[in-house]
C-alpha positions in Angstrom: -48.5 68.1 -57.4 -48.8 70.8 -54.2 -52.6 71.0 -53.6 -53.1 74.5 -55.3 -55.9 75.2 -52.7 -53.8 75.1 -49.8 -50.9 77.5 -51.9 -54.4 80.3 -52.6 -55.1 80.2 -48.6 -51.7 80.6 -47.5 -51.5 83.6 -49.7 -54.6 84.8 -49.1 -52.8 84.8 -44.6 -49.6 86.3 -46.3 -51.6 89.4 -48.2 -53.8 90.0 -45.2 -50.1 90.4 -42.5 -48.9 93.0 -44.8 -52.1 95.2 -45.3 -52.3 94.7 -41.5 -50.2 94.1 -38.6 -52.7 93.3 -35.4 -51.6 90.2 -35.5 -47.6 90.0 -35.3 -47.4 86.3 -33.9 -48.2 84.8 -36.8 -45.6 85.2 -39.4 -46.9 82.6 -42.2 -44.6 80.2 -41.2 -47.3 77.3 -40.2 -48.0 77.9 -44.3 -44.8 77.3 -45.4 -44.6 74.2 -43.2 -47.8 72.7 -44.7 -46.7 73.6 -48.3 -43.2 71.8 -47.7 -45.2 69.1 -46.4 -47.4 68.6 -49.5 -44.0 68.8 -51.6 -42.2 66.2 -49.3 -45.7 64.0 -50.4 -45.5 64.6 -54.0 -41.5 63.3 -54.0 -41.7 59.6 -54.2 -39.0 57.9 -51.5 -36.5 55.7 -52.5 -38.1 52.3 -51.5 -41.4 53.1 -53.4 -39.1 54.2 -56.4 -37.8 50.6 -56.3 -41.0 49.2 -55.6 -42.1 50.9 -58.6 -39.5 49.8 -60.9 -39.7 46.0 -59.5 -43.7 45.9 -60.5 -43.3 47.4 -63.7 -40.3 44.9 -65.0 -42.9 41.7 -63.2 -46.1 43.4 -65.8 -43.9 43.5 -68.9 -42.2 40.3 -68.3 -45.5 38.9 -67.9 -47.0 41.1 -70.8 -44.0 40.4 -72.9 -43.9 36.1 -72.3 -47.5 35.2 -72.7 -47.6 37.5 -76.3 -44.9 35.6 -77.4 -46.6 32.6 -76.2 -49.5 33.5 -78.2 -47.6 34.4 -81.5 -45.8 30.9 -81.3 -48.8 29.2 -81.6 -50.2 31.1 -83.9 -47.5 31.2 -86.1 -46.2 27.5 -85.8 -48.6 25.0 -87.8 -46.9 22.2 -85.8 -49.1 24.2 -82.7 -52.4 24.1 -84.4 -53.8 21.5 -81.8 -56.3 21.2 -78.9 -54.3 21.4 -76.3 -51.9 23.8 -77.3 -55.0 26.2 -78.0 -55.9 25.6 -74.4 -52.2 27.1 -73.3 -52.7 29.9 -76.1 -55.7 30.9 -74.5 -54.7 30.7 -71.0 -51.7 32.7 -72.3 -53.9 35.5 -73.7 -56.2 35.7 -70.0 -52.4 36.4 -68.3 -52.1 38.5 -70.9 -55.8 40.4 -70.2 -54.2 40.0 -66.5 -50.5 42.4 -67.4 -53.0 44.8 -70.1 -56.3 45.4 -67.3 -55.1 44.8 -64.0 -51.2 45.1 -63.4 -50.6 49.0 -64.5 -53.7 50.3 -62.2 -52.2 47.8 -59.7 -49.1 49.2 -59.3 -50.0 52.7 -59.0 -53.0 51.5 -56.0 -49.9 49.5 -54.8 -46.8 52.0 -54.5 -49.2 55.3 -53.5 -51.6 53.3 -51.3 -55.0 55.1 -52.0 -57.5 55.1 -54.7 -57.5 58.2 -56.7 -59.5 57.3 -60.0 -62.7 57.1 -58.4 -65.7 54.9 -58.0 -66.5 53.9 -62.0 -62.9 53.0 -62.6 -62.5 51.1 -59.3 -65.5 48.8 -60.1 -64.4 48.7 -63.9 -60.7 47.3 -62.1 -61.9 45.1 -59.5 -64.3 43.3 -62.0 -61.6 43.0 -65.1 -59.4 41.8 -61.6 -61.6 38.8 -60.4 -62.7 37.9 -63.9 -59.0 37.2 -65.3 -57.5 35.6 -62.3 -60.2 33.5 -61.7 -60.2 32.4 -65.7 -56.1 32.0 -65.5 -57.2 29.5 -62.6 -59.5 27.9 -64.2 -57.4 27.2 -67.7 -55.2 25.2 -65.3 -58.3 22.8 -64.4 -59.2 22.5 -67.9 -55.3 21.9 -69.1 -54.8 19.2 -66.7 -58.3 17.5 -67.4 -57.5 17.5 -71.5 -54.3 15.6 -70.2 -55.8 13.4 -68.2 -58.3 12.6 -70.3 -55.8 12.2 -73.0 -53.8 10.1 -70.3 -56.4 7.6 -69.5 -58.7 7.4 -72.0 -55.9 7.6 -74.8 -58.2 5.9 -77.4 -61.5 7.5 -77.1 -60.5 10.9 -76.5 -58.4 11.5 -79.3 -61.6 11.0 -81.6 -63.2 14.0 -79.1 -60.1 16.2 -78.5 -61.4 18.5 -81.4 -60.9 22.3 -82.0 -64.8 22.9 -81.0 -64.4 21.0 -77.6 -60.8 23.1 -76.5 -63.3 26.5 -78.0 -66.6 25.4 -75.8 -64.4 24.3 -72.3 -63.0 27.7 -73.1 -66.2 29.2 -73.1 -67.3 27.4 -69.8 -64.1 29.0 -68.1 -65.4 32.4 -69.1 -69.0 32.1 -68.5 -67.9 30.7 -65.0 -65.5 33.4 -64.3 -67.8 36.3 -65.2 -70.2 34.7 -63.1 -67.9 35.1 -59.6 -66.9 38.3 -60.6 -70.3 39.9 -61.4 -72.7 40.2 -58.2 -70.5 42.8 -56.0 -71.6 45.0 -58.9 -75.2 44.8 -57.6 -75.3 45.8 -54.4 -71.6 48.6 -54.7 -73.7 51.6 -54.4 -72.7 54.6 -56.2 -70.9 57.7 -54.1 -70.8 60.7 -54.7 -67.5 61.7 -52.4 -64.1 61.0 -53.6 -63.1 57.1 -51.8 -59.6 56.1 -51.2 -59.5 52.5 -51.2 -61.0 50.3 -54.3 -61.4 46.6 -52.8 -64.2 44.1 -52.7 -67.3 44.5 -49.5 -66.4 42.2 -47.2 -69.6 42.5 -45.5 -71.5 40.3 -48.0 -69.6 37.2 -46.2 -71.6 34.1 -48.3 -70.6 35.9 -51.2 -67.1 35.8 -50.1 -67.6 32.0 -49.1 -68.7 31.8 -52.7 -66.3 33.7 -54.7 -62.9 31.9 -52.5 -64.5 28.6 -52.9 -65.5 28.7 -56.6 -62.5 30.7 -57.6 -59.5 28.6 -55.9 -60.5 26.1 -53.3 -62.6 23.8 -55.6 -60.3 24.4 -58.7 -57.4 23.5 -56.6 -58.7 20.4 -55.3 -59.7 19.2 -58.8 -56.1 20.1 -59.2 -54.9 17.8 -57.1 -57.0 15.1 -57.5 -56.7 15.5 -61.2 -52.6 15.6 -61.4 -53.0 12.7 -58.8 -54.0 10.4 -61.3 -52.1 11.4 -64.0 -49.1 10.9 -62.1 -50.0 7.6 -61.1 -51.1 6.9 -64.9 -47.3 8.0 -66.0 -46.1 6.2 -63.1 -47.6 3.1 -64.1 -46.5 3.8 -68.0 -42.9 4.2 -66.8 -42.3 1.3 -64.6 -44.5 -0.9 -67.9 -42.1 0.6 -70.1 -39.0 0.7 -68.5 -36.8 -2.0 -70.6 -35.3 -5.3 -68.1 -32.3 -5.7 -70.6 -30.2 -3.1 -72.1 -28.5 -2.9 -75.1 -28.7 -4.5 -78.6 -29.9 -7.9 -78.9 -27.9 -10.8 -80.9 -29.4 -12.8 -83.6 -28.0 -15.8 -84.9 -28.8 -15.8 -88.8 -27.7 -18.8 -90.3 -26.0 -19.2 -94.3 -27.5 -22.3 -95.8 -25.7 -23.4 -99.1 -27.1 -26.2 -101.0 -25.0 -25.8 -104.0 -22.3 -24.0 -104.6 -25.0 -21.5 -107.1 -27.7 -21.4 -104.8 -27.9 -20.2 -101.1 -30.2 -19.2 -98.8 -30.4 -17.0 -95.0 -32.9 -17.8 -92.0 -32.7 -16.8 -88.3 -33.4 -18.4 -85.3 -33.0 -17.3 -81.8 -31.8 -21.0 -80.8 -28.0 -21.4 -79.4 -27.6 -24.5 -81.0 -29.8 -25.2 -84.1 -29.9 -28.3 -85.6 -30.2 -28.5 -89.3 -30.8 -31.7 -91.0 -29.4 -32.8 -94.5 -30.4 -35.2 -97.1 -28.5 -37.5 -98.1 -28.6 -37.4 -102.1 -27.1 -33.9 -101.4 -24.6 -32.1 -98.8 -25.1 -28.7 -96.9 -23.1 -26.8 -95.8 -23.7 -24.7 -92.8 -22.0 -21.4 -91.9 -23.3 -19.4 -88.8 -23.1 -15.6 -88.4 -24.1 -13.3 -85.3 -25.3 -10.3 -86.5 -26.3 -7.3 -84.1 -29.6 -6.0 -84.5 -30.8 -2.5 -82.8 -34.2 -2.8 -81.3 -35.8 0.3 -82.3 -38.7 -1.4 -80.0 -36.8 -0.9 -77.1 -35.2 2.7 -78.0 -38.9 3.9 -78.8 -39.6 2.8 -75.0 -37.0 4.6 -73.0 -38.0 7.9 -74.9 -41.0 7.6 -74.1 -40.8 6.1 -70.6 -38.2 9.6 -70.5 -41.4 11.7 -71.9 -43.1 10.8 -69.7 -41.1 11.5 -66.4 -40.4 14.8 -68.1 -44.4 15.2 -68.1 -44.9 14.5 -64.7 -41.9 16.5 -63.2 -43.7 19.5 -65.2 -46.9 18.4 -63.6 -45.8 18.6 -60.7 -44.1 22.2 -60.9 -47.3 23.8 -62.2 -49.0 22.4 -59.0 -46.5 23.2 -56.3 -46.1 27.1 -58.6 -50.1 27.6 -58.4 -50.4 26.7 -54.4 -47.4 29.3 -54.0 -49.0 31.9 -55.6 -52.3 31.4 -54.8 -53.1 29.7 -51.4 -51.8 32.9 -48.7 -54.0 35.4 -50.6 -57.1 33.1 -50.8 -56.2 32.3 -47.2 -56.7 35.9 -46.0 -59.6 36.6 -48.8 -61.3 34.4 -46.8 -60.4 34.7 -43.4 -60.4 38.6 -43.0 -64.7 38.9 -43.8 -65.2 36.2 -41.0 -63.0 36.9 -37.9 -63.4 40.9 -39.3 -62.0 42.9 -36.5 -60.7 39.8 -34.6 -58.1 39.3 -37.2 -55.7 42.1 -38.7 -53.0 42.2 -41.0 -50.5 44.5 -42.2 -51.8 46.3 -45.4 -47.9 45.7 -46.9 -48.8 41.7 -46.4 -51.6 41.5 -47.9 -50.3 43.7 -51.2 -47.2 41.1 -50.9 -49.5 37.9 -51.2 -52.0 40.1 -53.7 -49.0 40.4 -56.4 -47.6 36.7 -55.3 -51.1 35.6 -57.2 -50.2 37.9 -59.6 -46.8 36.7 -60.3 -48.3 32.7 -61.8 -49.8 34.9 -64.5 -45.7 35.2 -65.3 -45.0 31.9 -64.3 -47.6 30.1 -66.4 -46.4 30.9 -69.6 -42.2 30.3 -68.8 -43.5 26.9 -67.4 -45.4 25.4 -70.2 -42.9 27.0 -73.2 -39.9 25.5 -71.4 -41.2 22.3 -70.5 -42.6 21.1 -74.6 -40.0 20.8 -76.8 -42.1 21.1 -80.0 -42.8 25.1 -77.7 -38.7 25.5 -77.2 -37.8 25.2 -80.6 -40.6 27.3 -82.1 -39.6 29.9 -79.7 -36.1 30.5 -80.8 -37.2 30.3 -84.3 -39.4 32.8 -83.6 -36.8 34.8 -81.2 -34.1 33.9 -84.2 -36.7 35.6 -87.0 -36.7 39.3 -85.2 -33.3 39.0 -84.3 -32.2 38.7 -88.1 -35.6 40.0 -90.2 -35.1 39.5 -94.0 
């Protein structure tokens, strides 16, 4: 919208030039030149019209993938477990992350100043460091319910209750809150209008604090954590991986006494030898027979499980470092080198919604990679596709 102040000033010049003429080199025309100015403003270019459109399809997508997420476990009683009530929930904090943080996002994003004032902007940047951080964190606490359930098989699955998955929830939000909570103390009210909304830098231990808690130590637990595991599976694999293939032959062996009476044994022996008593003959027929080891099919899928599992372990690492690691970078450079260092408001946006994007990722990795997930999604998908 044209700033109506500037239109009531111009008029105000305009009225006065044709009550009186004393000053004939001014004509208005600087007015008109400001007014086309503010109207060249309030038409969006191109490239932010795209810009626009690219960030909105990213929020629904990510809106859209972790709902269904959550309605699949809700609705799938095959679901109801732990750990899939740890992926539910970290589904429902990218879901707090496309519903709280995206839309204002985009609109900070594509205009480039703050226009909904100081209440709104701490109410943002809280709801902002609070989900993020918790979407981080439900990654640590995923990959230590698998590795717990990894090595520790026996134990755990006694403790890998419904109230455990609810309290480590908990723990992920208490900690969360608690990163996200002490700019709020010392942001001091003002009373002007402010045009940027972004976290004091000033307060570097804070910043120290915040990085560290919030990404540095959750991503070397990461690491560590999806170290073992993939050793563990490793290990598994190469235990279970089968020396012969195929189906195994067993000699089973028709014993006939009498010509009324008969009776089968095996043996895995080449050549048996079967004695006979002399008062009465027997007569020996042998038969190979092909038994399938179900032994030995049970292995290879699960020796195929679990190279599955650790290729998927492996994506949900390398797709959190991408995301995460250049903002966190800069987060935590920029408050310490301060004027030393400088970068491109456009850079740091790009690496801002990069971190933004796993809350997308997330979801498409962990549906796509379960089976049991897969085929409850299309059910679902199949059951608003043809409602009856």
């Amino acid at each position: 919208m044209i700033k109506m102040e500037q239109v009531i000033e111009c008029q105000e010049v305009i009225d006065h030039l044709n009550v009186s003429q004393t000053n004939n080199s001014f004509d208005g025309r600087s007015c008109v030149t400001s007014l086309d100015g503010y109207e060249q403003e309030d038409v969006l270019p191109f490239s932010q019209i795209v810009l626009t459109v690219i960030l909105a399809l990213i929020t629904l997508a990510t809106l859209l993938s972790n709902a269904f997420v959550i309605t699949t476990v809700y609705q799938t009683r095959k679901l109801h477990t732990p750990a899939n009530y740890l992926i539910a929930s970290l589904a429902f904090t990218d879901l707090l992350v496309s519903i709280l943080v995206l839309p204002i996002a985009i609109v900070y994003t594509v205009t480039g100043k703050w226009t909904l004032g100081q209440i709104i902007c701490d109410m943002w940047l809280s709801s902002d460091i609070t989900c993020c951080t918790a979407s981080i964190l439900h990654l640590c606490v995923i990959a230590l319910d698998r590795y717990w359930a990894i090595t520790d098989a026996v134990e755990y699955t006694k403790k890998r209750t419904p109230k455990r998955a609810v309290v480590m929830i908990a723990l992920v939000w208490v900690f969360s809150i608690s990163i996200s909570m002490p700019p709020l103390f010392w942001r001091q009210s003002k009373s002007e209008e402010i045009a940027v909304c972004s976290v004091n830098t000033d307060h570097v231990l804070y910043t120290v604090y915040s990085t560290v808690g919030a990404f540095y130590i959750p991503t070397l637990l990461l690491i560590a954590l999806y170290g073992r595991i993939y050793v563990e599976a490793r290990s598994r694999i190469l235990k279970q991986s089968p020396k012969t293939t195929g189906k195994r032959l067993t000699k089973a062996h028709l014993i006939t006494d009498s010509p009324g009476s008969s009776s089968v044994s095996s043996t895995n022996s080449r050549t048996p030898e079967m004695p006979s008593d002399a008062g009465s003959p027997v007569y020996l027929n042998q038969v190979k027979i092909k038994v399938s080891d179900a032994l030995l099919e049970k292995k290879k899928i699960m020796a195929a499980r679990e190279r599955k599992a650790t290729k998927t372990l492996g994506v949900i690492l390398g797709a959190y470092i991408v995301c995460w690691l250049p903002f966190f970078i800069i987060s935590l450079v920029m408050p310490i080198c301060k004027d030393a260092c400088w970068f491109h408001p456009a850079i740091f946006d790009f690496f801002n919604w990069l971190g933004y994007l796993n809350s997308l990722i997330n979801p498409i990795i962990y549906t796509m990679s379960n089976e049991d997930f897969k085929q409850a999604f299309h059910k679902l998908i199949n059951r608003f596709k043809c409602p009856s």
